[in-house]
Short mmCIF file of the C-alpha atoms (twelve columns), coordinates in Angstrom:
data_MODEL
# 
_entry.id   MODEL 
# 
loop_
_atom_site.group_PDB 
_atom_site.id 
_atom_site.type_symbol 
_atom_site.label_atom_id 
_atom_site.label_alt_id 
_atom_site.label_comp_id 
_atom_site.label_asym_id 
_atom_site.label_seq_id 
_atom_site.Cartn_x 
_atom_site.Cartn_y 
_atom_site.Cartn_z 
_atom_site.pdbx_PDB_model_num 
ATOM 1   C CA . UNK A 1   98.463  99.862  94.191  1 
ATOM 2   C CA . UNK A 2   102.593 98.459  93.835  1 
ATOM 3   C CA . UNK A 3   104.247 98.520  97.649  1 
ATOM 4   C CA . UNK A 4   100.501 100.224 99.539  1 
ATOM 5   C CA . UNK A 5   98.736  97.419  100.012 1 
ATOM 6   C CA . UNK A 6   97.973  96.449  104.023 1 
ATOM 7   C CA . UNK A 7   96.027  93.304  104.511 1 
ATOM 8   C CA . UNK A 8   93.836  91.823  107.296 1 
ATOM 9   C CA . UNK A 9   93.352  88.119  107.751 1 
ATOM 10  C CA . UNK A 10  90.984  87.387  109.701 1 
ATOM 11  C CA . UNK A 11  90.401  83.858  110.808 1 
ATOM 12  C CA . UNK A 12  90.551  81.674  113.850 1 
ATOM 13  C CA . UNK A 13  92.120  78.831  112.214 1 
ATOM 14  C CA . UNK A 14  96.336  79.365  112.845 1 
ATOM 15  C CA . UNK A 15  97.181  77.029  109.133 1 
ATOM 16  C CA . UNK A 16  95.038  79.357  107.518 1 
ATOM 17  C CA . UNK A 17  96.468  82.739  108.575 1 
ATOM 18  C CA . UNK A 18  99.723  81.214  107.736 1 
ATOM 19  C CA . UNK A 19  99.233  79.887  104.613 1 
ATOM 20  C CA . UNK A 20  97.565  83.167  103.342 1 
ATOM 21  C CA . UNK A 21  100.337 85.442  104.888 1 
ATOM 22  C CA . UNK A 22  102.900 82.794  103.113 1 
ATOM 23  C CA . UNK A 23  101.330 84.181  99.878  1 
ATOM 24  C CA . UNK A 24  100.827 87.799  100.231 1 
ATOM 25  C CA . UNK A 25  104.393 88.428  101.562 1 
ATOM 26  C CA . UNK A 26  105.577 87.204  98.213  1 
ATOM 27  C CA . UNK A 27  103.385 89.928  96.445  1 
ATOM 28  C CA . UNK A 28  105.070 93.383  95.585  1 
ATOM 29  C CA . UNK A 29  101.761 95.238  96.242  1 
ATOM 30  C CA . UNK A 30  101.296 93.976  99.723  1 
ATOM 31  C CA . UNK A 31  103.366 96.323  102.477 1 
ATOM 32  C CA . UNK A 32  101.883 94.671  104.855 1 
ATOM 33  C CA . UNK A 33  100.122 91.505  106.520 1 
ATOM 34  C CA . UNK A 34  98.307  91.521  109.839 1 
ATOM 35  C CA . UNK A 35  95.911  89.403  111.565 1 
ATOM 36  C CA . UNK A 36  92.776  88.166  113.930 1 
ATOM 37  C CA . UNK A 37  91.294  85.509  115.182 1 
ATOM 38  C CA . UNK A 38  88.029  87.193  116.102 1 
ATOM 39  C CA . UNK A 39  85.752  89.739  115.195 1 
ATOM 40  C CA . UNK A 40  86.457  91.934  118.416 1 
ATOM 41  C CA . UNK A 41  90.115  92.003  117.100 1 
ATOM 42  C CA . UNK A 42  89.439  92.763  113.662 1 
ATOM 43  C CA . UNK A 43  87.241  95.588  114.694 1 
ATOM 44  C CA . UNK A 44  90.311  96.803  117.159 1 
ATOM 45  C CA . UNK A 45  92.563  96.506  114.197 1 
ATOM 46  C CA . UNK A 46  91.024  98.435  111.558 1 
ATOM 47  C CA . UNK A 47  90.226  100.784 114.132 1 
ATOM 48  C CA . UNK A 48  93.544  101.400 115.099 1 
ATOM 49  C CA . UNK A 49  95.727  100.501 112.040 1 
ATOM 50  C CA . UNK A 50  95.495  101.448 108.195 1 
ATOM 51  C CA . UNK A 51  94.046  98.593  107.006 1 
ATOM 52  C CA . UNK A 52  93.323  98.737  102.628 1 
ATOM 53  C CA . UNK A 53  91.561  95.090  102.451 1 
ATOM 54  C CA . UNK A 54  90.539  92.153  104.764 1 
ATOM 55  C CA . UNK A 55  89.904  88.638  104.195 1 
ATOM 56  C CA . UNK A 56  87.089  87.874  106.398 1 
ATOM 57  C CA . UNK A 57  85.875  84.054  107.824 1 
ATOM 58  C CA . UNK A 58  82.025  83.848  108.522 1 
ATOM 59  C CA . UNK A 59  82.244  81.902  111.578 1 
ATOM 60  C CA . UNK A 60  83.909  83.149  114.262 1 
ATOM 61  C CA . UNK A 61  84.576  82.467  117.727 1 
ATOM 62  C CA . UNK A 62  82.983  85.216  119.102 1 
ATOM 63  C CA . UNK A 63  80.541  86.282  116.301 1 
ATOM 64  C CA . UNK A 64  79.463  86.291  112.919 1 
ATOM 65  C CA . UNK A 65  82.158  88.289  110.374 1 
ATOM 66  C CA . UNK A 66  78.845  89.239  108.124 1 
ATOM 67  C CA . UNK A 67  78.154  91.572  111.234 1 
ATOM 68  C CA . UNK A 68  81.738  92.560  111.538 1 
ATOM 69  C CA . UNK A 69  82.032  93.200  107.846 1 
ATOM 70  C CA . UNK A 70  79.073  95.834  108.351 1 
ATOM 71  C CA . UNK A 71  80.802  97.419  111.200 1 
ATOM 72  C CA . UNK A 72  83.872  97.829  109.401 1 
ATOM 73  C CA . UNK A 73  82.473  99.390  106.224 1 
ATOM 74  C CA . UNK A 74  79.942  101.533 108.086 1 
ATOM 75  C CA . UNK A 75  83.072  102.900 109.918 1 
ATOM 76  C CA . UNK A 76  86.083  102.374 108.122 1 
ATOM 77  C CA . UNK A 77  84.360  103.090 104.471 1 
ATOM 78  C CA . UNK A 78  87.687  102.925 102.670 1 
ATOM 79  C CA . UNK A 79  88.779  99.407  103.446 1 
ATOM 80  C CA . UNK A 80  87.559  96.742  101.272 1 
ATOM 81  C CA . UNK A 81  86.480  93.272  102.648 1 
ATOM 82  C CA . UNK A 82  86.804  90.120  100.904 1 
ATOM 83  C CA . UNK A 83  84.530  87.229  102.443 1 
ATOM 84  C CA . UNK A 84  86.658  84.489  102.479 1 
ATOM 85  C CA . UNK A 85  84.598  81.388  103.748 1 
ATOM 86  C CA . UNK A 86  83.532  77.757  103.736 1 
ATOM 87  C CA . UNK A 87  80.433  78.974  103.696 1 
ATOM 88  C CA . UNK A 88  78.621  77.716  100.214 1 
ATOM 89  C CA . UNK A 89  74.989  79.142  101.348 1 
ATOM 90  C CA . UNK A 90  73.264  81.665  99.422  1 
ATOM 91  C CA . UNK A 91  71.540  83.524  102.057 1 
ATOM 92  C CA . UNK A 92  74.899  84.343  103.713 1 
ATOM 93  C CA . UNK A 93  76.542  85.728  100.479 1 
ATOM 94  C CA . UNK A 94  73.418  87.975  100.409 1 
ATOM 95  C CA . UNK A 95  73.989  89.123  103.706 1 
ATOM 96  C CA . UNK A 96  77.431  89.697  103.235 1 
ATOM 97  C CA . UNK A 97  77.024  92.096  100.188 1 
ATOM 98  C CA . UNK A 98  74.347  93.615  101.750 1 
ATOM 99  C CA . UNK A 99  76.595  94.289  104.705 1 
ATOM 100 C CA . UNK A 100 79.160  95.996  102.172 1 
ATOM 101 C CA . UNK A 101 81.747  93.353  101.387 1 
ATOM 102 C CA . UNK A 102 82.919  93.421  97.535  1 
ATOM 103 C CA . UNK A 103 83.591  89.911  97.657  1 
ATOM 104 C CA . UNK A 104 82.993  86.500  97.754  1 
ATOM 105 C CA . UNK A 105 85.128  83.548  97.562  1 
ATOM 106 C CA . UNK A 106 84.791  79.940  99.359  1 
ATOM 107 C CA . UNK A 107 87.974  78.858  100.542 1 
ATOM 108 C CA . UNK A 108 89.022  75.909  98.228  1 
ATOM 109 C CA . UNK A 109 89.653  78.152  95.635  1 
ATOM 110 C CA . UNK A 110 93.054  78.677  94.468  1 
ATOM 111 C CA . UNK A 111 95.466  80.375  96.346  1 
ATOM 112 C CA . UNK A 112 96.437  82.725  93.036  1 
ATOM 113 C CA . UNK A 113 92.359  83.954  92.518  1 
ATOM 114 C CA . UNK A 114 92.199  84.170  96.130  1 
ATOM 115 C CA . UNK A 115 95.289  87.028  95.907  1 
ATOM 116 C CA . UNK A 116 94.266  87.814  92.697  1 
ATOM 117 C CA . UNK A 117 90.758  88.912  94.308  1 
ATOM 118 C CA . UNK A 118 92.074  91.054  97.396  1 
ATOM 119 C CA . UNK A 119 93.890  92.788  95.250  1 
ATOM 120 C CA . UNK A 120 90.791  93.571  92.960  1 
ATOM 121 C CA . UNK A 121 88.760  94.120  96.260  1 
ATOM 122 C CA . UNK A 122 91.548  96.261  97.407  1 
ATOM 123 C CA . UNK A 123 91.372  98.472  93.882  1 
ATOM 124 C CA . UNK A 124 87.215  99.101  94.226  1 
ATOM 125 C CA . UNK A 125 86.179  96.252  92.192  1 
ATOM 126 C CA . UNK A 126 84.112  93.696  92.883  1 
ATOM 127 C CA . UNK A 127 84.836  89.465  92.921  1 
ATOM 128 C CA . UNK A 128 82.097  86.584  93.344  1 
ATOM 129 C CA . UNK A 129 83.722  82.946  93.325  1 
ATOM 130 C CA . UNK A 130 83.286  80.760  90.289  1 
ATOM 131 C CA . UNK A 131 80.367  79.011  92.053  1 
ATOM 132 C CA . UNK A 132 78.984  81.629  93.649  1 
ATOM 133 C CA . UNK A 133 78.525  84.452  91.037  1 
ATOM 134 C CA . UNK A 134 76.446  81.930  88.381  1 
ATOM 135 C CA . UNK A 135 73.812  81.698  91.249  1 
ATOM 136 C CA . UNK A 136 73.893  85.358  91.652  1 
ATOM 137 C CA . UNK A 137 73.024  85.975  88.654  1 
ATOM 138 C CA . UNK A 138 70.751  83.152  88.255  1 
ATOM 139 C CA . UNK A 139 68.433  84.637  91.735  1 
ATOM 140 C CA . UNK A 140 68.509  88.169  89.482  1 
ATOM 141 C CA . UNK A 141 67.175  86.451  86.186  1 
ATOM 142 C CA . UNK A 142 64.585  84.586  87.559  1 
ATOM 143 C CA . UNK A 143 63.295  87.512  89.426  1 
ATOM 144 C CA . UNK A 144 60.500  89.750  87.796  1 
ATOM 145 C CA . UNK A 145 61.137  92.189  85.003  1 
ATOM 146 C CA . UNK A 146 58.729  95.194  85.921  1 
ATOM 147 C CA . UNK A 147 61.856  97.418  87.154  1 
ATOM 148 C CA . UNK A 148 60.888  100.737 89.671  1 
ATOM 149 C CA . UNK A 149 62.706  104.032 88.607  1 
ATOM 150 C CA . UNK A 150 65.388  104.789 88.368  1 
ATOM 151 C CA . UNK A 151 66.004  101.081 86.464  1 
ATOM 152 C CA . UNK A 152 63.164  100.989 84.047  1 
ATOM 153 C CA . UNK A 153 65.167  104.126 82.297  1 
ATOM 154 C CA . UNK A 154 68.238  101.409 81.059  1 
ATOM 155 C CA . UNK A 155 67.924  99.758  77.812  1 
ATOM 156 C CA . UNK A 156 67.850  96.450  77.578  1 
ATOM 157 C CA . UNK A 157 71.904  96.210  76.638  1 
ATOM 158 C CA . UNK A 158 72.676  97.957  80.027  1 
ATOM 159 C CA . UNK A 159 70.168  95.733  81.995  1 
ATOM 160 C CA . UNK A 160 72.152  93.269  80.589  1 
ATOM 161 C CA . UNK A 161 75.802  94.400  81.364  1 
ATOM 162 C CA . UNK A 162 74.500  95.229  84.473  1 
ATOM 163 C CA . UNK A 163 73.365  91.971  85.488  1 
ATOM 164 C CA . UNK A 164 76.481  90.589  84.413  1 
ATOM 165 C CA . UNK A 165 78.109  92.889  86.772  1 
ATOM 166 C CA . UNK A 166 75.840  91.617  89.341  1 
ATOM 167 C CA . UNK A 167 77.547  88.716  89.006  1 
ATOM 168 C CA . UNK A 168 81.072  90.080  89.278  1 
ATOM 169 C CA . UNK A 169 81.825  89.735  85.469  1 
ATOM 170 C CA . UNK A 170 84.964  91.840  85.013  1 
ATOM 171 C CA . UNK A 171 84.901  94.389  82.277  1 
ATOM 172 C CA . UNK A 172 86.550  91.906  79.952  1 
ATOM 173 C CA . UNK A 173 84.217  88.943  80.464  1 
ATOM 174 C CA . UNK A 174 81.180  91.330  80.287  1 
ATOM 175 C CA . UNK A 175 82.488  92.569  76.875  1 
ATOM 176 C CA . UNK A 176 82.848  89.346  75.760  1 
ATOM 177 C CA . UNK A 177 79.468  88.206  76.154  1 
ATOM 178 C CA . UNK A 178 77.549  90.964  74.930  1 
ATOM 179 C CA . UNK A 179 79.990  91.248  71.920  1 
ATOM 180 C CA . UNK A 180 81.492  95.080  72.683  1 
ATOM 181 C CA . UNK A 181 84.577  96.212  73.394  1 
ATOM 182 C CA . UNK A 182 85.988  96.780  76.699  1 
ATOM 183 C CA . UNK A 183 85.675  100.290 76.346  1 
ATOM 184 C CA . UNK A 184 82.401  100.425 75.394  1 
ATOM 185 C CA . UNK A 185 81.557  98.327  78.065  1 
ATOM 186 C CA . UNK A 186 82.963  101.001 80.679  1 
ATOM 187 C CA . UNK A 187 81.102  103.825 78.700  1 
ATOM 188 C CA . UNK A 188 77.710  101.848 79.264  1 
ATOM 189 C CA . UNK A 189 78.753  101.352 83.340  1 
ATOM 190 C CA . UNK A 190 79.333  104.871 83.299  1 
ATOM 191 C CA . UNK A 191 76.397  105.328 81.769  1 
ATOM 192 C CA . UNK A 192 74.800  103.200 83.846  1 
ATOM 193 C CA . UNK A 193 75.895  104.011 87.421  1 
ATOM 194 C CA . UNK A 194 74.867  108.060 86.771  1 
ATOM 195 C CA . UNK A 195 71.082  107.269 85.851  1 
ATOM 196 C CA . UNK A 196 71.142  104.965 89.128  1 
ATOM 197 C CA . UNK A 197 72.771  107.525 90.779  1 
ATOM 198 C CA . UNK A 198 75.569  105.580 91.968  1 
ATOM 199 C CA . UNK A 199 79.770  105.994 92.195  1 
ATOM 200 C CA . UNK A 200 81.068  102.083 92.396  1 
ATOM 201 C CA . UNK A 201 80.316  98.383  90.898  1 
ATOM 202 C CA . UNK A 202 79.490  97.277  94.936  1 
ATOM 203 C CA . UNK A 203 76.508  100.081 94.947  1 
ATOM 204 C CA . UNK A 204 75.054  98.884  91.484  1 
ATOM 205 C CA . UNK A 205 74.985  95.531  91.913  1 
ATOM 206 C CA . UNK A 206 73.382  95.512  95.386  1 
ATOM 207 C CA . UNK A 207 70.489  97.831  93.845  1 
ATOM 208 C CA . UNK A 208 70.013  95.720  91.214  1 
ATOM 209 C CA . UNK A 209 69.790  92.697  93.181  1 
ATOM 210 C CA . UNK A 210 67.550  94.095  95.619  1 
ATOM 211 C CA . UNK A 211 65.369  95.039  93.156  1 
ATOM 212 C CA . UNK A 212 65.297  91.818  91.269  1 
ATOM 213 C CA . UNK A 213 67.169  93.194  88.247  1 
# 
């Protein structure tokens, strides 16, 4: 997405905004860099402006961003949010991927992944933090194995990939640990999203996880 990309920071700490737009400026696929300090002007802005991808604080001064993130997705379907967050709790990463965000990072992570992920957000893919997606994947393991329809029709290799996707595994990493190659890896998610009846990484994942894939 070279020169298209239009990103939202939304936070209501002033060194943060800064530092982040200090970054994306320098970035050739960033056009441009806008922020909020609250939810209510978030919501405004998206409303109002083209808006491809926001980075999105937790706790705000005049709400929660989980709730914001739903609002923006359930109107604004087309812009990705990236949580961006102190916020190490498991419950609230639930939430947030419940409420359609396709990612999750905590805010100590480095400034390059923390790009790096927008951008992926920003493309339809999906990004869990190095500390975050382990435990994702963890809650879906430990969870029973008796799968509902449409998921007891997978074989046990896409159960697998699909897990790792769960996780946000990238098609790389997943092909890597099941030992195929990238692009069998994509045939499988293809294979994969139709029998869950399903278009995106974000839609899988949450179906699997809610069903204790």
């Amino acid at each position: 997405m070279s020169g298209q990309g239009r990103v939202l920071i939304v936070d209501d700490h002033p060194v943060v905004r800064r530092g982040l737009r200090i970054m994306l400026e320098g970035e050739g696929w960033v056009s441009a860099v806008l922020e909020a300090a609250t939810c209510a002007e978030a919501i405004r802005l998206v409303m109002t402006e083209p808006v491809d991808v926001v980075a999105m604080d937790v706790g705000l001064p005049d709400g929660d961003g989980v709730e914001a993130t739903r609002r923006i997705v359930r109107d604004r379907p087309a812009t990705a949010v990236l949580m961006l967050t102190m916020a190490d709790d498991d419950e609230v990463v639930s939430r947030s991927l419940h409420a359609g965000a396709r990612g999750y990072l905590l805010k100590d992570t480095d400034p390059d992944v923390i790009v790096d992920a927008l951008r992926t957000v920003a493309g339809g893919g999906l990004v869990l933090g190095p500390r975050v997606g382990p435990r994702v994947l963890a809650d879906l393991q430990r969870r029973p194995v008796e799968l509902p329809a449409p998921f007891n029709q997978l074989t046990p290799r896409e159960r697998d990939i699909l897990r790792y996707l769960s996780a946000g595994e990238t098609n790389a990493r997943i092909a890597r640990r099941v030992g195929l190659s990238e692009k069998t890896v994509r045939n499988q998610l293809s294979a994969v999203f139709a029998k869950l009846g399903v278009s995106d990484r974000v839609q899988a994942a949450l179906l699997a996880r809610d069903v204790g894939l």
